[in-house]
MIDREN-301030 format. One record per residue (C-alpha): residue in three letters; x, y, z. Coordinates in steps of 0.001 Angstrom, whole numbers. Each point is the difference from the previous one (the first is absolute). Layout:
N
res_east_north_up
ALA_X_Y_Z
...
! end
This chain:
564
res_east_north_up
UNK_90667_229598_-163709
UNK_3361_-1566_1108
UNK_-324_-3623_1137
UNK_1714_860_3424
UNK_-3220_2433_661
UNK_-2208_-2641_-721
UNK_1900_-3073_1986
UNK_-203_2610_2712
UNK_-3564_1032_-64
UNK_-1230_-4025_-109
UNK_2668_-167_3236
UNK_-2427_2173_1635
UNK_-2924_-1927_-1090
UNK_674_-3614_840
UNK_1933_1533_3631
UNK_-3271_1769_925
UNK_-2120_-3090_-1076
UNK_1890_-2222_2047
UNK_-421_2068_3002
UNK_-3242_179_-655
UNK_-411_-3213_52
UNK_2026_-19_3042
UNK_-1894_2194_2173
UNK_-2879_-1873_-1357
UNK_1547_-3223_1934
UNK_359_1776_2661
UNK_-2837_1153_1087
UNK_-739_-3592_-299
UNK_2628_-1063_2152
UNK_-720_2870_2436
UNK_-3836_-1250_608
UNK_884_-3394_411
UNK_2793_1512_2523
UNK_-2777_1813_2147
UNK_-2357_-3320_-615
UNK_2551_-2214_1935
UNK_1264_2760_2212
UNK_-3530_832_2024
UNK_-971_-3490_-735
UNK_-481_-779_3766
UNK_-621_3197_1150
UNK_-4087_572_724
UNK_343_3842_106
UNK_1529_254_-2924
UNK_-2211_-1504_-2603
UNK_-1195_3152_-2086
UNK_3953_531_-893
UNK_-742_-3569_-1941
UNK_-2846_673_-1097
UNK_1117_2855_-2061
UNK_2790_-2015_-811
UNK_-2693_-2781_-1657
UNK_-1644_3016_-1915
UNK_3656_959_-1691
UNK_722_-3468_-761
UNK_-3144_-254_-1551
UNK_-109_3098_-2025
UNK_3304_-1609_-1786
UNK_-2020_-2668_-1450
UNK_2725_-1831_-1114
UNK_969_-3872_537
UNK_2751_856_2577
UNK_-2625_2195_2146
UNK_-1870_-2841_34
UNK_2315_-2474_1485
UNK_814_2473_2744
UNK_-3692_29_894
UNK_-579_-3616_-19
UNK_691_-329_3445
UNK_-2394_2867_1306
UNK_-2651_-2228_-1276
UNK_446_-2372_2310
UNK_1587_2185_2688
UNK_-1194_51_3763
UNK_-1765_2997_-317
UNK_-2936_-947_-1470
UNK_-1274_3884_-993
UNK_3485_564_-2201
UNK_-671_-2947_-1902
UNK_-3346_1485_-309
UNK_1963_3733_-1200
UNK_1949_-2454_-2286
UNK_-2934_-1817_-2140
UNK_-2228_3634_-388
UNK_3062_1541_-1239
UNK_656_-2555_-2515
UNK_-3506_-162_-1317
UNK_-1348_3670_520
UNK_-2343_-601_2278
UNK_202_3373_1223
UNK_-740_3271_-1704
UNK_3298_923_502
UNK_1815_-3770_-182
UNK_2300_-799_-3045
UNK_-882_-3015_-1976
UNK_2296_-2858_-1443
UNK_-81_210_-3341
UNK_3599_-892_-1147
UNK_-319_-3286_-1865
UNK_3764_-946_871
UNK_-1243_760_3875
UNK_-2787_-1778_-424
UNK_1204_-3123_-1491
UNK_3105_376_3232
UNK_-3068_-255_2695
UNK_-1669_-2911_-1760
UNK_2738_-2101_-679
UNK_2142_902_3781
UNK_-2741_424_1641
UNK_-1923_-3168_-106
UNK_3021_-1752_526
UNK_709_2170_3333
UNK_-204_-2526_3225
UNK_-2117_2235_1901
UNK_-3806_-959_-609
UNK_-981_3670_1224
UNK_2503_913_-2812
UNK_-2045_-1949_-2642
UNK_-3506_766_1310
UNK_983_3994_-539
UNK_1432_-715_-3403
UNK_-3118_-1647_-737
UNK_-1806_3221_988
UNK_1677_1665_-2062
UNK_-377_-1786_-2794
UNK_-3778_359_551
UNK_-308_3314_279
UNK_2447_306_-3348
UNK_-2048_-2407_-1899
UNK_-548_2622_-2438
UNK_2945_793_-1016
UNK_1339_-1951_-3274
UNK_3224_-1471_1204
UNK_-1850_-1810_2854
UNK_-2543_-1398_-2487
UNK_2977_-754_-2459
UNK_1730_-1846_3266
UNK_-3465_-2707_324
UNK_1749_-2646_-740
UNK_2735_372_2307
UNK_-2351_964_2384
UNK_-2512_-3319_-728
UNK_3676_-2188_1147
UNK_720_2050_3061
UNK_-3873_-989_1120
UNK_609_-3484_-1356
UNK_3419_-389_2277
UNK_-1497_2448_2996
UNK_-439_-2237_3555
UNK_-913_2575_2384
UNK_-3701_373_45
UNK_-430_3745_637
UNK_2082_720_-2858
UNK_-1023_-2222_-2133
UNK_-3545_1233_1002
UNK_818_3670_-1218
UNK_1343_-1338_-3111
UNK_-2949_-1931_-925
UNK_-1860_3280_370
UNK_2197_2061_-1791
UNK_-543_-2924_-3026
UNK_-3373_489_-188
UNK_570_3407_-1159
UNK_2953_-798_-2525
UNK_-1077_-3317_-1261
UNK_-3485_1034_-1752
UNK_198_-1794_-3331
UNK_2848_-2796_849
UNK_-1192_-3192_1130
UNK_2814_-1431_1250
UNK_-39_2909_2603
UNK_-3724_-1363_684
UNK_1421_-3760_495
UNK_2768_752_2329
UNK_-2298_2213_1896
UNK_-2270_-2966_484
UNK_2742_-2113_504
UNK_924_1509_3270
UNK_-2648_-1017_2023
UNK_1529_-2336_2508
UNK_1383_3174_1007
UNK_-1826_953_3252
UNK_600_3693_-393
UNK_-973_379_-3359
UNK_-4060_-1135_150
UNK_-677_3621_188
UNK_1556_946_-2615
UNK_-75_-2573_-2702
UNK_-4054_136_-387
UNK_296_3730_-70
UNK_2916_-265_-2529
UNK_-1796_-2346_-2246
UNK_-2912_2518_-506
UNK_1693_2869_-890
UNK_1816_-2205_-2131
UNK_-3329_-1235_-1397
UNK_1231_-3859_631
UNK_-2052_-1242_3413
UNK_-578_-3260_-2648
UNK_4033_-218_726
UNK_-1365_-1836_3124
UNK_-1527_-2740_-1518
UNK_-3299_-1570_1034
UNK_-1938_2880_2116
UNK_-1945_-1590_1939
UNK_3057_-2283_1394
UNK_1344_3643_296
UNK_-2825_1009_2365
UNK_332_-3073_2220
UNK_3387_1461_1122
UNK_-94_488_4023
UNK_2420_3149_-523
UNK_-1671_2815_1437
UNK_2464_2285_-1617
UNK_194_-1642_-3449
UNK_-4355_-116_-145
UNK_30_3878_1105
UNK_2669_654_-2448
UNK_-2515_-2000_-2800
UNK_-2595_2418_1062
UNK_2300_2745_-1529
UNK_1191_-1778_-2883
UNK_-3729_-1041_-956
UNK_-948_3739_577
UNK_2869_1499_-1998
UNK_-752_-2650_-2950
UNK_-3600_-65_671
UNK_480_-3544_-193
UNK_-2773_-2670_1651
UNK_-624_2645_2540
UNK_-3569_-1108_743
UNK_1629_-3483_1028
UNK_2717_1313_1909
UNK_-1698_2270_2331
UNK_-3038_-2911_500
UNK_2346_-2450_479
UNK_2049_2438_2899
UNK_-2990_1723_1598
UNK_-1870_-3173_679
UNK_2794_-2020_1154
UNK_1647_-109_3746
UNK_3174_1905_-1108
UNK_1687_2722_2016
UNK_-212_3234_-364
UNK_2877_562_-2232
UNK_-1765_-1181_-3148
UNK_-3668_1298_1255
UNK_918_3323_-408
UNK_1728_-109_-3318
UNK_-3470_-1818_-756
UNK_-1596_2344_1222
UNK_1942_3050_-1750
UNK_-427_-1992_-3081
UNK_-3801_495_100
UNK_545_3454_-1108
UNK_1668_-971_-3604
UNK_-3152_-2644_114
UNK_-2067_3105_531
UNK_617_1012_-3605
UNK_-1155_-3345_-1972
UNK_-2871_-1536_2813
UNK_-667_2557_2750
UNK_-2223_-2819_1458
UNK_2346_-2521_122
UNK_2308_2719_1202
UNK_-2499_1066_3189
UNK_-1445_-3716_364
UNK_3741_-1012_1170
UNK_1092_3209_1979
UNK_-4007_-440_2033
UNK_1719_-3276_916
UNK_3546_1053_825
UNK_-1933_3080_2000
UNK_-723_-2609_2322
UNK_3496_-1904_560
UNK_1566_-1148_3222
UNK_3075_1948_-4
UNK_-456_4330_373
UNK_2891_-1_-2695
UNK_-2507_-1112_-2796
UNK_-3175_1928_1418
UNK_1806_3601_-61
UNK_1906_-920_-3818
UNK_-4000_-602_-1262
UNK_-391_2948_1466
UNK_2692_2069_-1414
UNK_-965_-1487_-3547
UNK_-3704_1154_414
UNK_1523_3103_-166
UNK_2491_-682_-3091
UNK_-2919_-1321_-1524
UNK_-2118_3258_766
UNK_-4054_-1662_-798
UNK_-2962_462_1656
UNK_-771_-3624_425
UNK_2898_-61_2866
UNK_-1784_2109_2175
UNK_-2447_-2767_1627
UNK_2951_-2285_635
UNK_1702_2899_1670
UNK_-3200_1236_1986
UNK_183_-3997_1257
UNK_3652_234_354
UNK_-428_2628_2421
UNK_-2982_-1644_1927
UNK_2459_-2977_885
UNK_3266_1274_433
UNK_1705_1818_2744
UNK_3395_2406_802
UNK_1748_701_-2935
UNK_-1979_-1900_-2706
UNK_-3577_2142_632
UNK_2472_3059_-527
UNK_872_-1412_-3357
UNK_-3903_-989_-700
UNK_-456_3857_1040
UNK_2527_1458_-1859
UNK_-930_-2426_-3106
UNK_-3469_1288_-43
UNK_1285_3661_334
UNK_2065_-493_-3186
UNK_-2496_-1530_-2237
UNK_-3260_1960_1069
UNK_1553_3234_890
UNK_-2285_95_2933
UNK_999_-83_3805
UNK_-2987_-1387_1380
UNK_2333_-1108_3298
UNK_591_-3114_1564
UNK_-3759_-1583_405
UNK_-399_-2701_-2632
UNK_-3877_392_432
UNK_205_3358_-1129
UNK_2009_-1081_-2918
UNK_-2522_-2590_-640
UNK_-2974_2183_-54
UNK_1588_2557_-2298
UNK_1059_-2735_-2301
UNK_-3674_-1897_-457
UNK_-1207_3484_-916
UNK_2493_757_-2503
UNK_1502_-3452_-1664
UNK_-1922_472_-3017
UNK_697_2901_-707
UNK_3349_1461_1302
UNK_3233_-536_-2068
UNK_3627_263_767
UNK_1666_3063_-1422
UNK_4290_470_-950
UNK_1931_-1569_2712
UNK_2223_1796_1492
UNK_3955_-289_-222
UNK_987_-2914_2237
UNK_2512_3009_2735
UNK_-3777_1874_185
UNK_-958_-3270_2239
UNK_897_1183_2850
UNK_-2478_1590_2563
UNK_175_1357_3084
UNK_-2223_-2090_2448
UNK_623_1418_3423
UNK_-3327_-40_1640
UNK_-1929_-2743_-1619
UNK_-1729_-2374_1892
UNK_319_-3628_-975
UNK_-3007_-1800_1066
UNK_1193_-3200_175
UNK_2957_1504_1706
UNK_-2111_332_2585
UNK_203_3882_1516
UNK_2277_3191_-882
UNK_3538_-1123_-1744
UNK_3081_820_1920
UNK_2236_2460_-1848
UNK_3560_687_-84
UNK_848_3432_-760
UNK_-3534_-311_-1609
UNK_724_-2668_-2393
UNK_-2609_-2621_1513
UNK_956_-3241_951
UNK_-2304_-2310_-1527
UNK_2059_-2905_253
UNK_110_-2616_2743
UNK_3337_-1790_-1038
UNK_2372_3404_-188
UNK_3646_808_415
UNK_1642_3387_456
UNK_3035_728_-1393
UNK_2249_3264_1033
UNK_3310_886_-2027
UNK_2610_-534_2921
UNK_2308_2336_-2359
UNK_2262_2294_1711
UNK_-2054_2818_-947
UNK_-3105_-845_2212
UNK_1731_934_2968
UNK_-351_3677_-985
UNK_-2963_2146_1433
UNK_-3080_-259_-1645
UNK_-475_3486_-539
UNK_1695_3076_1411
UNK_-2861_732_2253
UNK_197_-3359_1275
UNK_4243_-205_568
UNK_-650_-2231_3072
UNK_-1793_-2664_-2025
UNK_2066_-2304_-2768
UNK_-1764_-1103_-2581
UNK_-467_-3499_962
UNK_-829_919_3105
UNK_-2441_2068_-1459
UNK_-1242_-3105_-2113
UNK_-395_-2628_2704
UNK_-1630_2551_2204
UNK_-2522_288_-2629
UNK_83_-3830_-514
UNK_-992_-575_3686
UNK_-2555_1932_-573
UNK_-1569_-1758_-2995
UNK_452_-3441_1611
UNK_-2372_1023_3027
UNK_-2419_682_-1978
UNK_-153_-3092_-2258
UNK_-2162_-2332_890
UNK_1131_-3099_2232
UNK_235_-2741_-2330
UNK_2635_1603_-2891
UNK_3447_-1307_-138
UNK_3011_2431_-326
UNK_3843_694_549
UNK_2852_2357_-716
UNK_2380_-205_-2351
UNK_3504_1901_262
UNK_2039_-1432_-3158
UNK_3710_963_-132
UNK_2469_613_-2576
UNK_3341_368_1912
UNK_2660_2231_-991
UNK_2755_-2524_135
UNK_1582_-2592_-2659
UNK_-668_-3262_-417
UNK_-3486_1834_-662
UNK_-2626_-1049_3080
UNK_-3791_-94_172
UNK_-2142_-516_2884
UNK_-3541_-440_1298
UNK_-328_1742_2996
UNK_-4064_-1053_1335
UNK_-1492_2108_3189
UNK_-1617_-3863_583
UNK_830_-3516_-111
UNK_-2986_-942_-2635
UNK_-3201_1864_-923
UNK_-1644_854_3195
UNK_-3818_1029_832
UNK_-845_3869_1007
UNK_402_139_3537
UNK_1999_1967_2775
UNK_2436_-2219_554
UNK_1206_256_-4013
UNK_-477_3592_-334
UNK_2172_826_3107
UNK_2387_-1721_-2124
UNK_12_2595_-2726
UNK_1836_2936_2019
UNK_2504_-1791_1799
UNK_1021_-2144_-3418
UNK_247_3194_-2129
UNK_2190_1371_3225
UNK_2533_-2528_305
UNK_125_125_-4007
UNK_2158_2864_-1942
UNK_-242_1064_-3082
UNK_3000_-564_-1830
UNK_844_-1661_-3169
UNK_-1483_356_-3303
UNK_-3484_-314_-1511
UNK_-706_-3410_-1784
UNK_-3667_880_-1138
UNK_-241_-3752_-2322
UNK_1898_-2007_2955
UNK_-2868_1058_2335
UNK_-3185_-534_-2552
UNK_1873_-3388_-282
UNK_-78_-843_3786
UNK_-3134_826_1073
UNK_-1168_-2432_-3422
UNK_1484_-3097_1699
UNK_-2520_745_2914
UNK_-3129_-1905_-1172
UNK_-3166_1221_486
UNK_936_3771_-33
UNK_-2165_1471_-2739
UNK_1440_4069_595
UNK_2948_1591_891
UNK_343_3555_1471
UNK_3416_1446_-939
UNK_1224_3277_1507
UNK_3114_2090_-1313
UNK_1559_3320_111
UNK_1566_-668_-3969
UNK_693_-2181_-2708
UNK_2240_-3266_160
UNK_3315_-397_-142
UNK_1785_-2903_319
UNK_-1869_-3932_-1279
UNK_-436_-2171_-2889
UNK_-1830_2897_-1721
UNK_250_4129_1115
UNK_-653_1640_-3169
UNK_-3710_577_-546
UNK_-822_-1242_-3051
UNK_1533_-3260_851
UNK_-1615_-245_3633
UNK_-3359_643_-1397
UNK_220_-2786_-2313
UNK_1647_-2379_2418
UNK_-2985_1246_1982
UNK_-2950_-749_-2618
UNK_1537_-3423_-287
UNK_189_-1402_3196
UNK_-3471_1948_830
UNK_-1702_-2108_-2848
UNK_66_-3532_2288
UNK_589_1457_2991
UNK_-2941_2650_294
UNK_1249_1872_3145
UNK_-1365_3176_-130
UNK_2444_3089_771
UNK_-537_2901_1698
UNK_2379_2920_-40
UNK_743_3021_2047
UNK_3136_2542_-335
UNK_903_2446_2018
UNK_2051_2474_-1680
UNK_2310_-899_-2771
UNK_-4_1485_-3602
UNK_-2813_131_-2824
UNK_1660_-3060_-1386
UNK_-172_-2178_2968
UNK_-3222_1271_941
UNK_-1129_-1095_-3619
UNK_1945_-3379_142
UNK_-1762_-763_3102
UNK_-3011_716_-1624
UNK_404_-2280_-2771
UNK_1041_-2552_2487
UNK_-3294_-440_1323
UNK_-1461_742_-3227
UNK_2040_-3507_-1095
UNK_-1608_-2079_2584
UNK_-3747_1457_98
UNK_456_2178_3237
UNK_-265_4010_140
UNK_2920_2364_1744
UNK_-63_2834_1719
UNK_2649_2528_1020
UNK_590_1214_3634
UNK_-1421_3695_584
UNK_458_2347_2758
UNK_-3219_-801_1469
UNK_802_-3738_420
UNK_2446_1561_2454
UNK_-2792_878_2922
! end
């Protein structure tokens, strides 16, 4: 072949590599183009979102430094795009799995000013924590924690550690190290058992005499993840005058107890059954259920003797679950059935933890005193309870096309007013509207029908209509924004929440991640949810399922015959 053929044909070659490589940049340059563009512009996030999704699918170090900013960026659901789409979170996310674009987010990223920045990287970096090059980066990783001052992320990296550090002890020491760091006592007990290294701490018992509610409910974990002293822990929590925080991890502890000294295990939840705060009573609750043995069933018939509102609904619901009986709502009749067959009934396979749900519309709570209030025919057991409606944009559409002169949040607080008349004169409620505006800097508010919890009476129920009136809808739906609210009230044990769809704008909108953001605030706040949807699609109809499914309530979607 003649060399001027052949100098020709590699001419092609490298030209069409090196625009391949060209358009290749490009497309980088044109995402981080639409990034900036529709930075400030709040109705034109999904054009940056796919944007985040291309960048991502490049997996390559100079993808990742235009997406470093979106982790920190002012919309807090595309950071949220951003981290699922490096890790494949999603069924249908890409992963980061270039080591060149891996070692690029580690090294630039940490060192990024932005602490929301560095918290997301050290998401990330969990979530990766299988993947080789992350393990091969430890050591860089164990300085970045060593040098990290911002508690939160240095908090997420200390979790992330405890998976990656399992058979280095200098990972154990630094862990350890860290505790004059406020915002790590969570973490660094819990770290230290998976790690296998709570003796990182030093003397125990010293390390039970720390007044750190969050660092003794995060030894609680660790001790239950590395089955470590866990009969001294939990004695030394349960009987002391601590807070709720650590009682429940206690408590939740029992059931990994259960396994080696089921006495033990039920001698310290009979005495955590009986604690001041509601917090502890309904987590003993909850984990006579995990636990799933007969011998909880007396302490649950007692349970339901003493309490009231919400917590007999969990007694109820607890004894439904483990005896597969609905003997209703009278703990005598539970009593009598259970002295006639303690010796010789036995628990049979539990069922899966979404099958705990039950309807309970139409039980009567004894101690409740009289028939429970429903709304829409969930019943309101609770006597500290806030309603929430989803002030999106949407609800100001009919509720149905029979109905076109009724929106549907008219249609909600009409049914809301309702409810309230018939619940009895001594429960405490209010209305939350929570916004998510549609403008940029991104805005959030709190929009309450009345100044502070309020009893049932006329004068707060006529307040219902003419608040919902003199309130749009408009905005967007921040479903996490609102559970959070309605948690800074204290007292409030349940939480009705009313929608026509799924969210959309937040610190979390996609629903794998709002479910768990969900199950982990729900585990030390306990506020029971309640959903309802009108309309929507089989997805958000099943998200807001799950939702309540994540916090122990049930959900029901609006029919035709709520209409009438």
């Amino acid at each position: 072949m003649p060399k001027s053929i052949v100098f020709f044909a590699l001419g092609i070659v490298f030209c069409s590599a090196t625009s391949i490589a060209f358009a290749l940049d490009r497309e980088i340059v044109e995402a981080s183009e639409t990034l900036e563009r529709y930075r400030t512009d709040a109705m034109e996030q999904s054009r940056r979102e796919t944007a985040i999704r291309a960048l991502c699918r490049k997996d390559s170090p100079d993808a990742v430094m235009a997406l470093l900013p979106v982790l920190g960026d002012e919309f807090e659901h595309v950071r949220e795009i951003a981290v699922i789409n490096l890790t494949g979170s999603e069924s249908r996310a890409t992963t980061l799995t270039n080591p060149d674009a891996i070692k690029t987010l580690i090294s630039r990223g940490f060192a990024h000013p932005n602490p929301a920045v560095r918290v997301n990287v050290a998401e990330i970096i969990l979530r990766l924590r299988e993947d080789q090059t992350v393990k091969d980066e430890l050591g860089n990783l164990l300085q970045i924690f060593k040098r990290e001052r911002v508690g939160e992320v240095k908090s997420k990296l200390c979790e992330a550690l405890g998976y990656l550090g399992a058979g280095n002890d200098d990972v154990a020491k630094e862990i350890a190290g860290a505790i004059g760091f406020d915002a790590c006592h969570f973490e660094i007990p819990r770290a230290l058992g998976r790690l296998g290294k709570l003796s990182e701490l030093g003397d125990f018992d010293r390390a039970l005499r720390r007044r750190s509610d969050w660092f003794r409910a995060g030894l609680a974990d660790g001790c239950a993840i590395q089955n470590f002293r866990l009969t001294d822990v939990i004695k030394n929590i349960i009987e002391s005058e601590d807070g709720f925080i650590p009682k429940i991890a206690a408590a939740e502890a029992c059931a990994k107890l259960f396994e080696s000294e089921p006495d033990a295990a039920f001698d310290f939840l009979g005495k955590a059954i009986a604690d001041k705060d509601w917090r502890t009573r309904a987590a003993v609750i909850q984990t006579f259920v995990d636990i799933y043995d007969k011998r909880a069933v007396p302490y649950l018939i007692d349970a339901l003797e003493k309490e009231q509102g919400r917590l007999a609904l969990d007694a109820i619901q607890a004894l439904k679950i483990i005896t597969k009986r609905d003997i209703g709502s009278d703990p005598q009749l539970w009593r009598a059935w259970w002295n006639s067959n303690a010796s010789t009934w036995q628990t049979s396979q539990p069922p899966e933890r979404e099958d705990y749900g039950v309807d309970y519309a139409g039980i009567d709570v004894a101690s409740g005193g009289g028939t429970v209030a429903t709304f829409l025919n969930i019943p309101i057991y609770s006597k500290n309870v806030i309603f929430c409606f989803d002030p999106s944009g949407s609800m100001k559409t009919p509720i149905s096309d029979d109905h076109p002169e009724t929106s549907k949040i008219e249609f909600a607080a009409k049914q809301l007013e309702r409810s309230l008349q018939a619940m009895p004169s001594d429960a405490r409620f209010n209305l939350l509207l929570f916004r998510y505006w549609s403008e940029f800097p991104p805005r959030r508010t709190a929009q309450w029908a009345l100044t502070q919890m309020m009893t049932v009476n006329p004068s707060s129920i006529s307040q219902i209509g003419s608040f919902i009136a003199s309130n749009e809808p408009r905005g967007w739906g921040d479903f996490f924004g609102a559970y959070m609210e309605v948690a800074k009230v204290e007292g409030v044990d349940t939480m009705f929440f009313f929608s026509d769809g799924g969210p959309s704008r937040g610190e979390h909108v996609r629903d794998n991640e709002l479910l768990r953001a969900f199950q982990r605030e729900s585990r030390f706040r306990r506020i029971k949810v309640n959903t309802l949807i009108t309309g929507g699609s089989d997805a958000d109809q099943r998200f807001m399922r799950n939702y309540a499914i994540a916090t122990g309530g049930v959900s029901k979607v609006i029919d035709p015959s709520d209409f009438d």
